[in-house]
PDB file of N, CA, C and O in Angstrom:
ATOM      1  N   UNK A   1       0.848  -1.178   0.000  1.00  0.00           N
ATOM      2  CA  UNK A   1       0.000   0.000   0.000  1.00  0.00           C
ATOM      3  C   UNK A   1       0.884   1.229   0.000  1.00  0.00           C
ATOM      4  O   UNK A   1       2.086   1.338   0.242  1.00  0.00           O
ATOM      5  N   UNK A   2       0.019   2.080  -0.318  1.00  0.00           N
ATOM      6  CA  UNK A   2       1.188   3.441  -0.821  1.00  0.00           C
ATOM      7  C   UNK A   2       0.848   4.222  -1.730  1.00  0.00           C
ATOM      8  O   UNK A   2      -0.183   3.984  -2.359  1.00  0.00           O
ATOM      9  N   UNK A   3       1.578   5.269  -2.001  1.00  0.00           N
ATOM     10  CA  UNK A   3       2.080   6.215  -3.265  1.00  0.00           C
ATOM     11  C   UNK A   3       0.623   6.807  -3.249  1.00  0.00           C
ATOM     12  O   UNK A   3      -0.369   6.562  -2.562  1.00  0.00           O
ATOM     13  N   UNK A   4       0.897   7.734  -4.333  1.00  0.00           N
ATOM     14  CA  UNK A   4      -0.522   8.764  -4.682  1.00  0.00           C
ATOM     15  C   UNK A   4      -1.240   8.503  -5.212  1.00  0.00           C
ATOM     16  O   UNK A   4      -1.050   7.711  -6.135  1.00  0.00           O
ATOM     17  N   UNK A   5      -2.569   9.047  -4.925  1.00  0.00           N
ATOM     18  CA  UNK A   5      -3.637   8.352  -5.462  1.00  0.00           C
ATOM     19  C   UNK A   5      -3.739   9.901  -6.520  1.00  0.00           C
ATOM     20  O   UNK A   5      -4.020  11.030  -6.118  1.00  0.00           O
ATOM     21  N   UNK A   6      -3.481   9.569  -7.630  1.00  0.00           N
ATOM     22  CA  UNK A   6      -3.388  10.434  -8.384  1.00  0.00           C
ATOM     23  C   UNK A   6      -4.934  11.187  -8.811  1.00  0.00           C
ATOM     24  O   UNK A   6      -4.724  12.400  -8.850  1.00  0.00           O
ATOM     25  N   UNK A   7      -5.964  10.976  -9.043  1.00  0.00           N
ATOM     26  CA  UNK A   7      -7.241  11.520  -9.178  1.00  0.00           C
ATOM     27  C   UNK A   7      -7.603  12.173  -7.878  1.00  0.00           C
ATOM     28  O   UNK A   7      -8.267  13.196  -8.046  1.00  0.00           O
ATOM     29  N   UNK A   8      -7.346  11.859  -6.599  1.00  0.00           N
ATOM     30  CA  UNK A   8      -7.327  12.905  -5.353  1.00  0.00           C
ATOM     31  C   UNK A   8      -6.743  13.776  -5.729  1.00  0.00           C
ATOM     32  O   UNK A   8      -7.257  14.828  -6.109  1.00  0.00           O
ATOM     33  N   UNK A   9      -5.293  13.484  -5.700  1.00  0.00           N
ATOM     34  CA  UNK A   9      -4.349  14.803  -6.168  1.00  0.00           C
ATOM     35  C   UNK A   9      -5.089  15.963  -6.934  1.00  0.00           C
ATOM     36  O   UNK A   9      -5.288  17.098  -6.500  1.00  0.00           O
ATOM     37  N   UNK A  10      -5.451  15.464  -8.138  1.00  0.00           N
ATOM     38  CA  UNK A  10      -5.797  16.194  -9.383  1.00  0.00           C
ATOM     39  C   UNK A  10      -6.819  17.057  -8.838  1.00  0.00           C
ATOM     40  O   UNK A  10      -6.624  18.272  -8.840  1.00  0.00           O
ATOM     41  N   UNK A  11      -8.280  16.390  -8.200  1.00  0.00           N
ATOM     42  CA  UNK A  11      -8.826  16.910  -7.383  1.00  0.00           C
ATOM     43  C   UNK A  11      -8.987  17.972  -6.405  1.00  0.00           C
ATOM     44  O   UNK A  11      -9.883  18.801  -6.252  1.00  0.00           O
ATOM     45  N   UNK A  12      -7.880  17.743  -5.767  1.00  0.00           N
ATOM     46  CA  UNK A  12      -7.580  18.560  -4.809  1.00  0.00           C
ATOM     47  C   UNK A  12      -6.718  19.878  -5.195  1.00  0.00           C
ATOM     48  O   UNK A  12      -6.572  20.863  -4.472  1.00  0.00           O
ATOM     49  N   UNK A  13      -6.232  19.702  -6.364  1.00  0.00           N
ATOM     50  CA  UNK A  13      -5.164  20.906  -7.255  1.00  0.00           C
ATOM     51  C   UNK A  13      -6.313  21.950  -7.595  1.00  0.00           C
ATOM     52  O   UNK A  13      -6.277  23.170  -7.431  1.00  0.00           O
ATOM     53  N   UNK A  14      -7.494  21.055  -8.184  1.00  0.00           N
ATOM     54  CA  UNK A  14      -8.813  21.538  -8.993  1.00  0.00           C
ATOM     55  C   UNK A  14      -9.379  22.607  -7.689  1.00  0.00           C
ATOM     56  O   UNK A  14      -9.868  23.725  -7.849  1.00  0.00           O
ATOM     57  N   UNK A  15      -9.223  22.124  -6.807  1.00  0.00           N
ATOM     58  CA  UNK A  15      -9.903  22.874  -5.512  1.00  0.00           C
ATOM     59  C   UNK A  15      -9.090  23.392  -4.763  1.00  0.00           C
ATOM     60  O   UNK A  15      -9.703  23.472  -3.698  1.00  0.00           O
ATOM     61  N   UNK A  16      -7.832  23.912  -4.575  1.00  0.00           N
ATOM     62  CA  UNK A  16      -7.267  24.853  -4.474  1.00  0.00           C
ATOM     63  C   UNK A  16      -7.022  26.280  -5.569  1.00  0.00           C
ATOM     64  O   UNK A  16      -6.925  27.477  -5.296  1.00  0.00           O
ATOM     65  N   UNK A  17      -6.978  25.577  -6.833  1.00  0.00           N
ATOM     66  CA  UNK A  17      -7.305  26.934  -7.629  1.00  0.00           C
ATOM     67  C   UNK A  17      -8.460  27.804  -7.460  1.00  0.00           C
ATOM     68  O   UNK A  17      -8.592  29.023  -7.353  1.00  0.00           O
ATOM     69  N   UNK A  18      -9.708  26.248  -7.474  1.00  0.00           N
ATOM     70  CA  UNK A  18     -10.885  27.247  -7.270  1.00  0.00           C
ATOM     71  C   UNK A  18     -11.315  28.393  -5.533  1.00  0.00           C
ATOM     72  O   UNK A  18     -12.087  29.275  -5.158  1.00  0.00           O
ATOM     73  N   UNK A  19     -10.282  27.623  -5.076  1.00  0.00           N
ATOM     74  CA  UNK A  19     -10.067  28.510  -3.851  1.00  0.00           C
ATOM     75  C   UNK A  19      -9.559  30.447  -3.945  1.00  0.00           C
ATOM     76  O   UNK A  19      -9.981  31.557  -3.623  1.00  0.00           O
ATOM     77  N   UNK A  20      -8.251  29.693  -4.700  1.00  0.00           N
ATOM     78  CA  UNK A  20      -7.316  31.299  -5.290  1.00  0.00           C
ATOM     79  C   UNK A  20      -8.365  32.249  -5.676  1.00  0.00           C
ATOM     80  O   UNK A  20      -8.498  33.340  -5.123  1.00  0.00           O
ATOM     81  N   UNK A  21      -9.286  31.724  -6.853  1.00  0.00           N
ATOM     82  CA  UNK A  21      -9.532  32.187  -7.937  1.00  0.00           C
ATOM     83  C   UNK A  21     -10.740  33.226  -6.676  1.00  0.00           C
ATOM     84  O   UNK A  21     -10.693  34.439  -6.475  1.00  0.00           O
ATOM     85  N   UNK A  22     -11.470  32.451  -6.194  1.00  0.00           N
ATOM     86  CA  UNK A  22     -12.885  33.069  -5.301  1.00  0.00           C
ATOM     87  C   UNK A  22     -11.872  34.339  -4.365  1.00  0.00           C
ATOM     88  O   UNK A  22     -12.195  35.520  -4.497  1.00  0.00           O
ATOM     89  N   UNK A  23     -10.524  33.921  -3.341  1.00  0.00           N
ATOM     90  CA  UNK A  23     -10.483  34.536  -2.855  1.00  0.00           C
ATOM     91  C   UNK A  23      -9.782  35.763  -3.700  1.00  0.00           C
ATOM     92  O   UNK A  23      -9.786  36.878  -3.180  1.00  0.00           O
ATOM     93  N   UNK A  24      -9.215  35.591  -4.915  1.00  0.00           N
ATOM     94  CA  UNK A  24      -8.802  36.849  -5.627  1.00  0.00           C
ATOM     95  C   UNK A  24     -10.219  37.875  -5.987  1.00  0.00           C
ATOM     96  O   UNK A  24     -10.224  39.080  -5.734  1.00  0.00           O
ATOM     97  N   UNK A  25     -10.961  37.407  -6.389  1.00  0.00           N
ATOM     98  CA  UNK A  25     -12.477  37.906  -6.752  1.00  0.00           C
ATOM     99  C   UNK A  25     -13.194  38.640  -5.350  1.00  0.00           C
ATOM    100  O   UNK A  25     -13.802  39.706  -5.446  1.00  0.00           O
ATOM    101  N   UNK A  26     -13.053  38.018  -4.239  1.00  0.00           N
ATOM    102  CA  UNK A  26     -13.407  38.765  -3.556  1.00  0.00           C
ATOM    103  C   UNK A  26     -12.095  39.895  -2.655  1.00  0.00           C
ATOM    104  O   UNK A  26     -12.293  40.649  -1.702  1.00  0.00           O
ATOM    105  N   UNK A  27     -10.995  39.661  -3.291  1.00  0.00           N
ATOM    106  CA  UNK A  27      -9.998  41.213  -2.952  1.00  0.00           C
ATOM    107  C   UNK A  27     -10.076  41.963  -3.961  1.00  0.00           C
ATOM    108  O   UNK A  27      -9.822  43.166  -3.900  1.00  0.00           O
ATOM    109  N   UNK A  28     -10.479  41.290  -5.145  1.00  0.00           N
ATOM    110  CA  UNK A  28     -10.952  42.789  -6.091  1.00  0.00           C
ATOM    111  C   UNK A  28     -12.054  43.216  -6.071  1.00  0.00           C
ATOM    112  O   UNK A  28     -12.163  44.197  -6.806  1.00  0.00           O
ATOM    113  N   UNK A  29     -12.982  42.930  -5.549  1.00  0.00           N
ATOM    114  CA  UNK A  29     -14.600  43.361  -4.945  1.00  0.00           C
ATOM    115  C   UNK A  29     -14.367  44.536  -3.957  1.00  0.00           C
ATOM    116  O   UNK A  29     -15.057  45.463  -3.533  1.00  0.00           O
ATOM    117  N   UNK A  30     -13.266  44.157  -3.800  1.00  0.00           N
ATOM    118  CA  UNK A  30     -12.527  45.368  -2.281  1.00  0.00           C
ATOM    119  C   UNK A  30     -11.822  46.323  -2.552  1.00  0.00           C
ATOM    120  O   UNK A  30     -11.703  47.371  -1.918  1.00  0.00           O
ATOM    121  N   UNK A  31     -11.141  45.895  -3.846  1.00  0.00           N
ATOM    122  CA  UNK A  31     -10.824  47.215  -4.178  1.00  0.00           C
ATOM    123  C   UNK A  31      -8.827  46.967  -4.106  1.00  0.00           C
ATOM    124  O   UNK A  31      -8.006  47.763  -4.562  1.00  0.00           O
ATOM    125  N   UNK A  32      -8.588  45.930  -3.552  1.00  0.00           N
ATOM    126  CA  UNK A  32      -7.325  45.476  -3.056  1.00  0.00           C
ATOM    127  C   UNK A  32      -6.774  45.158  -4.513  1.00  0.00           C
ATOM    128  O   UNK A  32      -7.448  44.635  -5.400  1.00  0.00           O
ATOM    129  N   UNK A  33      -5.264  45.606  -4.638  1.00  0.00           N
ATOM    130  CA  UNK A  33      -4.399  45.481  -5.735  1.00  0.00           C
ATOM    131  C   UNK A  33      -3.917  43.992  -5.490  1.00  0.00           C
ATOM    132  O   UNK A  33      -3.807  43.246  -6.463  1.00  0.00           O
ATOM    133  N   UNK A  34      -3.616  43.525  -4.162  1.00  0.00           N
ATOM    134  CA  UNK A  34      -2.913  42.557  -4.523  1.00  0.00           C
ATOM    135  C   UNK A  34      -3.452  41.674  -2.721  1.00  0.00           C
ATOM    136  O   UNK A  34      -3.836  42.295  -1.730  1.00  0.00           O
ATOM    137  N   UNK A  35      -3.274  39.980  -2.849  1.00  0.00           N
ATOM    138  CA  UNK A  35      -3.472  39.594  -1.260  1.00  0.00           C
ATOM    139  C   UNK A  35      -2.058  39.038  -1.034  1.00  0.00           C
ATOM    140  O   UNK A  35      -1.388  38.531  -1.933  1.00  0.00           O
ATOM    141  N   UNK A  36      -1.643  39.180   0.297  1.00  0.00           N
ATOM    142  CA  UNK A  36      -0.572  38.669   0.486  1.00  0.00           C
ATOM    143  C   UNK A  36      -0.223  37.805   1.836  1.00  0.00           C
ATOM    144  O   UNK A  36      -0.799  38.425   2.730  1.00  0.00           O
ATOM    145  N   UNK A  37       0.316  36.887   2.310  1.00  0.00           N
ATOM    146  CA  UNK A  37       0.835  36.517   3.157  1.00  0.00           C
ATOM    147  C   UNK A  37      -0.733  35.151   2.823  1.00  0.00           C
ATOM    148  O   UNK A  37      -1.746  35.244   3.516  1.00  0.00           O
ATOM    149  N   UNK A  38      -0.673  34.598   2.271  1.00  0.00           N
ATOM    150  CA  UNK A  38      -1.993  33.033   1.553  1.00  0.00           C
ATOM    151  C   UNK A  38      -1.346  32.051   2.062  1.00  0.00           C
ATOM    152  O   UNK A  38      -0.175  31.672   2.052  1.00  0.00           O
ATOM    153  N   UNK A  39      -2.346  31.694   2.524  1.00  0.00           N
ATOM    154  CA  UNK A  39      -2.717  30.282   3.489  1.00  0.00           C
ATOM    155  C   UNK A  39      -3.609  29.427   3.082  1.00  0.00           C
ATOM    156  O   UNK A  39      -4.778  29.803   2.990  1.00  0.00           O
ATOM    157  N   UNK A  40      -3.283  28.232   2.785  1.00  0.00           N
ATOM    158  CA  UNK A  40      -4.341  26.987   2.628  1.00  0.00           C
ATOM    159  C   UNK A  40      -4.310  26.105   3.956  1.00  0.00           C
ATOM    160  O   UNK A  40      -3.441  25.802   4.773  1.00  0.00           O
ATOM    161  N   UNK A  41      -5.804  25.808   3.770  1.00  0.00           N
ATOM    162  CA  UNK A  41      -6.362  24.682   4.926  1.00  0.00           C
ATOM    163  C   UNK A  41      -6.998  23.874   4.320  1.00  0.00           C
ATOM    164  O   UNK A  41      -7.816  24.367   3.543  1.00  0.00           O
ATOM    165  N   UNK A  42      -6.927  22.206   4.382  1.00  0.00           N
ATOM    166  CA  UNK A  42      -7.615  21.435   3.949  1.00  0.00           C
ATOM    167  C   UNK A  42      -8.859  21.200   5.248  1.00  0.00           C
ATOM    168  O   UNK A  42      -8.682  22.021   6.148  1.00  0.00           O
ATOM    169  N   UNK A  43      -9.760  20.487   5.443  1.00  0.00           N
ATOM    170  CA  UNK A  43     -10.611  19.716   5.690  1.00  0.00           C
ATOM    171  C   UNK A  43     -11.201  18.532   5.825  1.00  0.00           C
ATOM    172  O   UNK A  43     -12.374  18.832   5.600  1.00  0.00           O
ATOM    173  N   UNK A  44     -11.185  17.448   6.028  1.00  0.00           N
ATOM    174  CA  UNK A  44     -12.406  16.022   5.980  1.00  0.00           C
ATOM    175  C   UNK A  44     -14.075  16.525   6.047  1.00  0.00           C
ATOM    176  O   UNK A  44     -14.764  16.572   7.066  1.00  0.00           O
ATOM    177  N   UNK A  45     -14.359  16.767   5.096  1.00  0.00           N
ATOM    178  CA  UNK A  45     -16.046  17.224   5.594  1.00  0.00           C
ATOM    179  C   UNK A  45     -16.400  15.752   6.118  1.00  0.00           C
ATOM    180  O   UNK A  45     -16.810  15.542   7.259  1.00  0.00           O
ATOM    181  N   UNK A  46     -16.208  14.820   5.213  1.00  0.00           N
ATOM    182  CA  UNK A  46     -16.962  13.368   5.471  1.00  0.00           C
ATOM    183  C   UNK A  46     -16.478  12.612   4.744  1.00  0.00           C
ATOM    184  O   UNK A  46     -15.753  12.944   3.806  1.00  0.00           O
ATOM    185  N   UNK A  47     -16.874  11.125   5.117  1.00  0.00           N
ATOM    186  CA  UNK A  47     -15.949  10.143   4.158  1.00  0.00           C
ATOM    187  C   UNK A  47     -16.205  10.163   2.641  1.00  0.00           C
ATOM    188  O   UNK A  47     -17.208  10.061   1.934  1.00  0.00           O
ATOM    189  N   UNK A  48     -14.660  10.366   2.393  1.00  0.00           N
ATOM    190  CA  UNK A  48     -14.383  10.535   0.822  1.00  0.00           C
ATOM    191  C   UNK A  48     -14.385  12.050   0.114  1.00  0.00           C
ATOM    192  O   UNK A  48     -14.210  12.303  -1.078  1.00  0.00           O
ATOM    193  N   UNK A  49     -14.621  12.921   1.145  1.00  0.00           N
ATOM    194  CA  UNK A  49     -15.009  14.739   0.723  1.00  0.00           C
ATOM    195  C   UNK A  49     -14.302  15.437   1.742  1.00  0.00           C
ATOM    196  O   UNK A  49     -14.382  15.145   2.935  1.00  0.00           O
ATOM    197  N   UNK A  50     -13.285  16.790   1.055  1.00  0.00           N
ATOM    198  CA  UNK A  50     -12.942  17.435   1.797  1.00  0.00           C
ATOM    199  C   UNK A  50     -12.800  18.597   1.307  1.00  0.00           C
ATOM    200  O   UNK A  50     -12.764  18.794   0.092  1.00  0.00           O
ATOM    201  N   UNK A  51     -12.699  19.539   2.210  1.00  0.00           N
ATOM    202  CA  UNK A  51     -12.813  21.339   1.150  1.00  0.00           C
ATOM    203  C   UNK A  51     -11.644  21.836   1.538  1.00  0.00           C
ATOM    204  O   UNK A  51     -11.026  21.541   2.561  1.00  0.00           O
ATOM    205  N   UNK A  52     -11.308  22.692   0.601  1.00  0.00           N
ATOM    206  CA  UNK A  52     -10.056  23.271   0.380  1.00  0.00           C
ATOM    207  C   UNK A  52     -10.580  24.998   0.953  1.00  0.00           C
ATOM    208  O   UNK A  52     -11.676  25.537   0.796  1.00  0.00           O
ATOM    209  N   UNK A  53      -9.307  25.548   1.653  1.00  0.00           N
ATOM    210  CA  UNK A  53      -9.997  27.025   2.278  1.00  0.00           C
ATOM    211  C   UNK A  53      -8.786  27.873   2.185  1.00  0.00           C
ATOM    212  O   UNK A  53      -7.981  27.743   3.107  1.00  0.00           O
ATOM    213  N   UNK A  54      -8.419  28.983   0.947  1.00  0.00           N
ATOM    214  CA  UNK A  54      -7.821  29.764   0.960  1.00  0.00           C
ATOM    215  C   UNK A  54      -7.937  31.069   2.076  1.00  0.00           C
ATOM    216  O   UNK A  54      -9.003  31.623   2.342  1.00  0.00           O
ATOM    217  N   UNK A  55      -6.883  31.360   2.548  1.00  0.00           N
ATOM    218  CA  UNK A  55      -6.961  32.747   3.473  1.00  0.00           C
ATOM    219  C   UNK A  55      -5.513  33.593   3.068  1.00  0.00           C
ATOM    220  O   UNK A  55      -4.425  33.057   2.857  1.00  0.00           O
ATOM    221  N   UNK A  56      -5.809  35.039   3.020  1.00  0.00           N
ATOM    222  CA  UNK A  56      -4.911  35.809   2.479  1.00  0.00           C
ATOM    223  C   UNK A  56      -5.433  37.183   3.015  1.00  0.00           C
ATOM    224  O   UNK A  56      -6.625  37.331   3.284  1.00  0.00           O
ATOM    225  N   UNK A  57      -4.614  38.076   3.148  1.00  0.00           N
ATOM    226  CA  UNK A  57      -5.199  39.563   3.447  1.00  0.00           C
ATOM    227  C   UNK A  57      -4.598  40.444   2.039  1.00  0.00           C
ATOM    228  O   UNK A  57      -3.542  40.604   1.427  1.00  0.00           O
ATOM    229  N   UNK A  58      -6.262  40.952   1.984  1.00  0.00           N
ATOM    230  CA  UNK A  58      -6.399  41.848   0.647  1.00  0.00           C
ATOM    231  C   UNK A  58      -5.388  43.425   1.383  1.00  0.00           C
ATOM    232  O   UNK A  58      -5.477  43.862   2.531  1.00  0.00           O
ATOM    233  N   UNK A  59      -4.259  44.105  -0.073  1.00  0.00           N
ATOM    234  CA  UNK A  59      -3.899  45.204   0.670  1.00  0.00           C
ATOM    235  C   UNK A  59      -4.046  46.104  -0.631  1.00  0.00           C
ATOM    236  O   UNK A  59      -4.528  45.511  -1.596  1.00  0.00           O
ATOM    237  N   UNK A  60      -3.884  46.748  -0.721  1.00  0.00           N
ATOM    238  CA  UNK A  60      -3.722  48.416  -1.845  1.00  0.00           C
ATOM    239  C   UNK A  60      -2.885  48.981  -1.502  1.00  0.00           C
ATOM    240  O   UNK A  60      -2.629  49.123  -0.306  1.00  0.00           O
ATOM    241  N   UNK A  61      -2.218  49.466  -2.424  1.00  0.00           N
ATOM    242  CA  UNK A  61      -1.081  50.015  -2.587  1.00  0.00           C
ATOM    243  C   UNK A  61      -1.264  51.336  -2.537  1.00  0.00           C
ATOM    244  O   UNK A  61      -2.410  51.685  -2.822  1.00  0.00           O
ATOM    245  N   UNK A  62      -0.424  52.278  -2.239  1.00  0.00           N
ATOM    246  CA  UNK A  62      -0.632  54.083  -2.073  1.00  0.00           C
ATOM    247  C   UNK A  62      -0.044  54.329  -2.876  1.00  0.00           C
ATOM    248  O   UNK A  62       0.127  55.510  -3.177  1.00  0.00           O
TER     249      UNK A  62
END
């Protein structure tokens, strides 16, 4: 038993982008040029499902 289960992987790549992508959308809703200092958190919601949770602070530049 072992090694990667490659379709999780893929999965889970799929749901960290879609993480980026939401939390970039909502720092340009704000008005923020750029987020910085991004953090991922995975999850187990339940067997076989887990969510991916980007965190970053939106800043603007002067």
């Amino acid at each position: 038993m072992g090694g990667e289960l490659g379709a999780y992987t893929e999965m889970m790549n799929a749901a960290r982008e879609l993480a980026t992508q939401r939390m970039e959308a909502e720092a340009a809703s704000l008005g923020a040029d750029a987020v910085v200092n991004v953090r991922y958190t995975t999850s187990a919601v339940m067997q076989g499902a887990a969510e991916v949770m980007a965190y970053g602070t939106a800043v603007k530049f002067k």
